[in-house]
C-alpha positions, 0 to 999 in steps of 0.5 A: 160924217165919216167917209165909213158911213157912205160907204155902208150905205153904198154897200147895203145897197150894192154889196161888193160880194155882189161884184165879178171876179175880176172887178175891184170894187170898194175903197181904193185909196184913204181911210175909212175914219176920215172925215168928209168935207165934200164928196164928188161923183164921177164915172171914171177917175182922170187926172182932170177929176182929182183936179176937179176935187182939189178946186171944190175941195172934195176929199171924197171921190166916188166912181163907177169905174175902178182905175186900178184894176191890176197890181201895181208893182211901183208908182212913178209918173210916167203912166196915168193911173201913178199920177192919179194914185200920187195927185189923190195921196198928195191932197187927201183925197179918198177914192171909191169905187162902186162898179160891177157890184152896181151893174148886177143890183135890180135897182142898179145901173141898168133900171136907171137906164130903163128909167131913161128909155120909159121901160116898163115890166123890167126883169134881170135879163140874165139872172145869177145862180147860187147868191141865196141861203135858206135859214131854217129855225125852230122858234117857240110858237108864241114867239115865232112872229116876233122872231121872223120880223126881226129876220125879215127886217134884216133882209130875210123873205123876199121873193120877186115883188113879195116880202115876209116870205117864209114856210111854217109847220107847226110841232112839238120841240124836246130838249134837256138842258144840264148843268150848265145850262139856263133854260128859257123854259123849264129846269136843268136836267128835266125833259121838256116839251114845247110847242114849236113853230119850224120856219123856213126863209130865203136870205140873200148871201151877202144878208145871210149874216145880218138876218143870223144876228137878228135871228139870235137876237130875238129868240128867247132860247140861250141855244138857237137849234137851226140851220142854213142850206146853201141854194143854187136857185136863180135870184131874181133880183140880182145879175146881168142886164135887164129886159122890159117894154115899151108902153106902146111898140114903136118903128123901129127907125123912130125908135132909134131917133128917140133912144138917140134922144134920150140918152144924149148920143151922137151916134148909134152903130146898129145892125140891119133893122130885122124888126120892123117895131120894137116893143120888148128891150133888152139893155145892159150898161157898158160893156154887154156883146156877153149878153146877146144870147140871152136877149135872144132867148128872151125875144127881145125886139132890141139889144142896147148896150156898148163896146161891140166888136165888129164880128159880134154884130153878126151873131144878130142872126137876123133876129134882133137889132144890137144897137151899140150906143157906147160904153160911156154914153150908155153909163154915163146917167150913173152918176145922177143914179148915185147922187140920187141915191146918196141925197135921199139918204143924206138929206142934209149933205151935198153930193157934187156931179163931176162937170169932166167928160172922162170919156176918152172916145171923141167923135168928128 
């Protein structure tokens, strides 16, 4: 196997036009033909982790967290991020990462945190504007279904928790084809009349040309008369956080006691418990203070997230617990997200947990 072909998989599940700006997702060091030996998964690259690749021999790293974010103008050996660029190139050891594209996915790395906690009736907490086309196309009516499916299992109709999703309006087609044309139906030169079917779906942007090919594809015309809208709707499935609740309220100090447990914590830095139950939870891995005000509009109980600073935790307001577990600790289950995902896919392939504790926070 090819390093190529993990990364394909990775990227239709979590597509780097899915990232932020400012993030730098993808494959940072190798190449995309090398083929793999072992594979390790890790939620930060260290030097302790390429160390860990070169005793299990793993020539593929795959990590949550990009270690080169900014451009790199030389490489010595005084820094870190050089010695880890210089330790990979030295082994052949590839190096991918998969981050902010993997926080904003719905089956991402805040449903593996829901997962955790016992979430249930999950929804992005604060889902992303214009990541949607519409494909409008006009098809032969007895073609019409076998045209949609194809679009469909390309990615194409889906809305929330419904798939195979599409407007139809049934009317007449006319079109005259020329010389150097060869139509599906009818004879150069001559008008012809058809039957049509003008059917409309939702696509994702990052599938819009997956599902275009798929369209062409099937179609039985040489011209395919179509065309796409781009959208500024909110999609559902994709964005910031996510938001869901508790089968059963809880106190809000028992609660704390249990978030504690199931995410392995030390420590949790709260505000004033405000709540005396908590039932609707907001969550959102790494670093989320950005995401305080929608879990206010959306009422929840509880905002579970990391990297709080200290005069963000007023803006609590008194109307909800911020519950800062850690940017480590709350990412950390990223790497069982991704080995799970990986193994069901690559069912006779072994994927490797990295055993090293990248977290660089220690506590007495």
């Amino acid at each position: 196997m090819q390093i190529k072909e993990i990364i394909s998989y990775l990227e239709s599940w979590a597509p780097p036009s899915l990232q932020e700006s400012y993030d730098n997702s993808g494959l940072l060091i190798g190449e995309k033909d090398t083929e793999v030996s072992e594979v390790l998964i890790t939620l930060d690259i260290t030097e302790d982790v390429i160390d860990e690749a070169i005793d299990t021999s793993a020539n593929l790293i795959i990590a949550h967290h990009p270690f080169i974010f900014k451009g790199i103008k030389r490489i010595g050996n005084t820094h870190w991020i050089d010695r880890c660029i210089r330790k990979a190139i030295k082994h052949d050891i590839s190096i991918y990462a998969i981050h902010t594209n993997l926080d904003n996915v719905h089956t991402g790395v805040n449903k593996k945190i829901a997962e955790k906690i016992g979430l249930e009736n999950l929804s992005i907490l604060q889902p992303k504007n214009e990541t949607l086309s519409k494909i409008t196309v006009f098809i032969p009516s007895e073609n019409k279904q076998e045209v949609l499916d194809a679009m469909f299992e390309a990615g194409a109709g889906n809305i929330g928790n419904y798939d195979h999703c599409s407007f139809q309006v049934a009317g007449t087609g006319t079109f005259r084809g020329n010389e150097d044309s060869n139509p599906t139906i009818g004879k150069q030169g001559e008008v012809e009349e058809v039957s049509e079917t003008r059917a409309e779906v939702l696509v994702p942007n990052y599938r819009l040309g997956a599902v275009l090919a798929a369209m062409h594809r099937a179609h039985p015309y040489e011209e395919v008369a179509h065309f796409v809208t781009q959208l500024s709707n909110t999609n559902q499935e994709v964005g910031s956080g996510m938001i869901g609740e508790l089968p059963e309220a809880m106190e809000s100090e028992a609660f704390l006691s249990y978030l504690k447990e199931r995410m392995q914590l030390k420590m949790i830095r709260h505000t004033d418990i405000v709540n005396q139950s908590i039932k609707k939870v907001a969550i959102c891995g790494g670093s989320g203070s950005f995401l305080l005000g929608a879990a206010q509009r959306k009422k929840a109980d509880i905002f579970i997230t990391g990297d709080f600073k200290y005069h963000d935790f007023f803006e609590a307001n008194k109307e909800i617990i911020i519950a800062d577990i850690g940017h480590y600790e709350s990412e950390v289950f990223t790497k069982e997200l991704i080995q799970d995902a990986l193994t069901k896919n690559f069912t006779k392939f072994a994927f490797r947990l990295s055993q090293v504790d990248t977290n660089p926070i220690k506590y007495l």
